[in-house]
C-alpha positions as CSV (number, residue, x, y, z in Angstrom):
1,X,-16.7,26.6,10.0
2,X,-15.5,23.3,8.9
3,X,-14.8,20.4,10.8
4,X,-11.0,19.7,11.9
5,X,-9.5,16.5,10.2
6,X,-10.1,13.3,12.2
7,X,-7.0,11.8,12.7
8,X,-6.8,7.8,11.0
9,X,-3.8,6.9,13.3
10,X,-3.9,6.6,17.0
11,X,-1.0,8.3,18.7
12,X,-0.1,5.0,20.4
13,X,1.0,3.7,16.7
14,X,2.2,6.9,15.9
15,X,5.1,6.2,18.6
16,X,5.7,2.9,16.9
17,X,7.7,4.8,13.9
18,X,11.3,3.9,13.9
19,X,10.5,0.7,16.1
20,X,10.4,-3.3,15.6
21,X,7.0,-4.4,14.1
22,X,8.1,-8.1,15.9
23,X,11.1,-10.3,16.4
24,X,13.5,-10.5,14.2
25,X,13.6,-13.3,11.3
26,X,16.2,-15.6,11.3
27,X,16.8,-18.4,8.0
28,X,19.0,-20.5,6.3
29,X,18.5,-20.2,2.8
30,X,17.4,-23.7,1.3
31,X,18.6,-25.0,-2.4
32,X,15.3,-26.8,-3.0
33,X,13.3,-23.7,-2.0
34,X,15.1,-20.9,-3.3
35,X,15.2,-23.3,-7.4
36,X,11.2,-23.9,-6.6
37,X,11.3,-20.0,-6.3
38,X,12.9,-19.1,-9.2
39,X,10.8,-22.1,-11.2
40,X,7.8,-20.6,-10.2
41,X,8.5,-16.9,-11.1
42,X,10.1,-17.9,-14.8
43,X,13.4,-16.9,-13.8
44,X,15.6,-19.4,-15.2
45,X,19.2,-17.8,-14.7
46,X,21.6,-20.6,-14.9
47,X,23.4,-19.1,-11.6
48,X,20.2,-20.6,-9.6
49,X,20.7,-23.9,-10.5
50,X,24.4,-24.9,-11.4
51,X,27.1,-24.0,-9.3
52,X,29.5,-23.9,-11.8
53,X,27.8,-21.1,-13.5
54,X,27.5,-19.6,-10.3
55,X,31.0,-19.8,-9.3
56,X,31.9,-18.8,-13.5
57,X,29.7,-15.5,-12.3
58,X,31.9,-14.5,-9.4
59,X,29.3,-16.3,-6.5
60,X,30.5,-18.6,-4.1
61,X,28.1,-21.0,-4.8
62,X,24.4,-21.0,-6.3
63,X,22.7,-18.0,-5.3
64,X,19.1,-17.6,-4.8
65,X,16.9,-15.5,-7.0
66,X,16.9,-11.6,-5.0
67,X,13.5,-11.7,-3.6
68,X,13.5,-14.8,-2.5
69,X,14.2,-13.9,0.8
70,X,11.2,-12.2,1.5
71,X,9.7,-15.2,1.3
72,X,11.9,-17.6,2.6
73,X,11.2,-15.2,6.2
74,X,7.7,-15.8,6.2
75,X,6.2,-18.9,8.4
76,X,3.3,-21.0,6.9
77,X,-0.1,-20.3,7.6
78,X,-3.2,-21.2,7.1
79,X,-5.6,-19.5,5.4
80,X,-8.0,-19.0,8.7
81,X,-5.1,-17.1,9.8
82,X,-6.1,-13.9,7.0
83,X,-8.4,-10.9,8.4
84,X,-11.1,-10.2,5.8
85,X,-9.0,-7.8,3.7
86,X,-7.0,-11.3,2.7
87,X,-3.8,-10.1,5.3
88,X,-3.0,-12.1,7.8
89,X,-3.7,-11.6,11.4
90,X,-0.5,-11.2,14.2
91,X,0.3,-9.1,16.8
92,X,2.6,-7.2,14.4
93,X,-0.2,-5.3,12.6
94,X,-0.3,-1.7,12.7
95,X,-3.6,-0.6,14.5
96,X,-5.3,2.2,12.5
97,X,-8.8,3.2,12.7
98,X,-9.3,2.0,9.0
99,X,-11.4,-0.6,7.1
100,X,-9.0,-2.1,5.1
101,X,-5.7,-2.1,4.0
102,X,-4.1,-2.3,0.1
103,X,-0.9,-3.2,-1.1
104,X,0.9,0.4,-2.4
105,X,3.7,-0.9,-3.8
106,X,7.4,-2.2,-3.0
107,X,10.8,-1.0,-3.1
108,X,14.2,-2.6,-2.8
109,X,17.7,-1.9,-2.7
110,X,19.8,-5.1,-3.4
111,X,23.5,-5.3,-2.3
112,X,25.0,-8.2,-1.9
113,X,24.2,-11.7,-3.4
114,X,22.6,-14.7,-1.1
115,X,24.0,-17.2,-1.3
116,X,22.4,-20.9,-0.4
117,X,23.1,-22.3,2.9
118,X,23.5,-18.5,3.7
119,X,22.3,-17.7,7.2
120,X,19.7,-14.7,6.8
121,X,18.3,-12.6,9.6
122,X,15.4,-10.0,9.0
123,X,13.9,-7.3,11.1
124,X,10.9,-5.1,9.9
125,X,10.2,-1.8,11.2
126,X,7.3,0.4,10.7
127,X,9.2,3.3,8.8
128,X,6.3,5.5,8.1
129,X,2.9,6.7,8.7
130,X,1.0,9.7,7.0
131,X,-2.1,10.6,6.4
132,X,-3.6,12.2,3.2
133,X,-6.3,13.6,1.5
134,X,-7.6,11.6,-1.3
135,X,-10.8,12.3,-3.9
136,X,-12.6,9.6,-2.2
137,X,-11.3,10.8,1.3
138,X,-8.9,10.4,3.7
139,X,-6.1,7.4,3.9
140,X,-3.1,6.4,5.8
141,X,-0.2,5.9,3.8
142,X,2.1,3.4,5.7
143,X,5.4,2.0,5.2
144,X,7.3,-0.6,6.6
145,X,10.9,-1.4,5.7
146,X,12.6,-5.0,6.4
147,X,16.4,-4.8,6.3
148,X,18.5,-8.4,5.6
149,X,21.5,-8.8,7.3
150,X,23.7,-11.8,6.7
151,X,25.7,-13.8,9.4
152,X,28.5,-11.5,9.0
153,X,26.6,-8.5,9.9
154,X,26.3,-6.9,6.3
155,X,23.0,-5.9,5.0
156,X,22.3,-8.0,2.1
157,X,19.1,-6.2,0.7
158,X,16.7,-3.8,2.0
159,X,12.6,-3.6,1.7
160,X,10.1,-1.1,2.0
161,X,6.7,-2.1,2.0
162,X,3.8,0.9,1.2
163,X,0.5,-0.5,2.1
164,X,-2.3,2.1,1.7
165,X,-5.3,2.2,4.3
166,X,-8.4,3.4,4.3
């Protein structure tokens, strides 16, 4: 007779699905920061930089490189501030009775241009939890989707996050 599965999520994040991981996110998105961005992951596109080209492009003014709002949302920390597993500690992790957790991989949906001096607000919910069965045993698969919503109310671009735990 075997053994039933333990479970790797406790049923008090299970109810967290569908729900706010923490407050929303709210920026302004900066010239300087969004061209250091786009500097720093080779991405050269004129429409960055020169608001001409921008404009010559259909954009009200320079727009920022598409995944730079991901990081323009996240607050500064120090490097004390990371857990062991190099993530960093806040009350917005997801408890599981785990080790560590990996990055999975990362999924977007892209639908309107930011603009700078655009006024971006994100909220991240936990979209997902499973557990699975792996040759080195079991895992939580878990996955967290921001959406970005300009000050107009559209949704600018959408995020999911897969993080793997084990």
């Amino acid at each position: 007779m075997t053994n039933p599965p333990t479970s790797l999520i406790p049923d008090e994040t299970m109810d967290r699905v569908g729900h706010l991981l923490a407050d929303p996110v709210t920026v302004i998105i900066d010239r300087r920061e969004s061209q250091r961005y786009a500097l720093a992951v080779d991405d050269r596109n004129p429409v960055y930089f020169d608001e001409t080209a921008a404009k010559a492009a259909g954009h009200r003014t320079i727009i920022a490189p598409p995944t730079f709002i991901t990081h323009a949302i996240v607050p500064p920390r120090a490097n004390d501030q990371t857990r062991e597993d190099g993530l960093w500690r806040d009350g917005a992790g997801v408890r599981l009775e785990v080790k560590r957790m990996m990055f999975g991989g990362e999924e977007w949906d892209f639908l309107e241009p930011v603009c700078v001096g655009d006024r971006i607000t994100a909220e991240t919910r936990l979209a997902g939890l499973d557990q699975k069965e792996g040759s080195k045993g079991p895992f939580v698969r878990v996955v967290r989707e921001t959406t970005f919503t300009n000050a107009d109310g559209e949704i600018v671009a959408r995020s999911r996050q897969i993080g793997i735990a084990r």
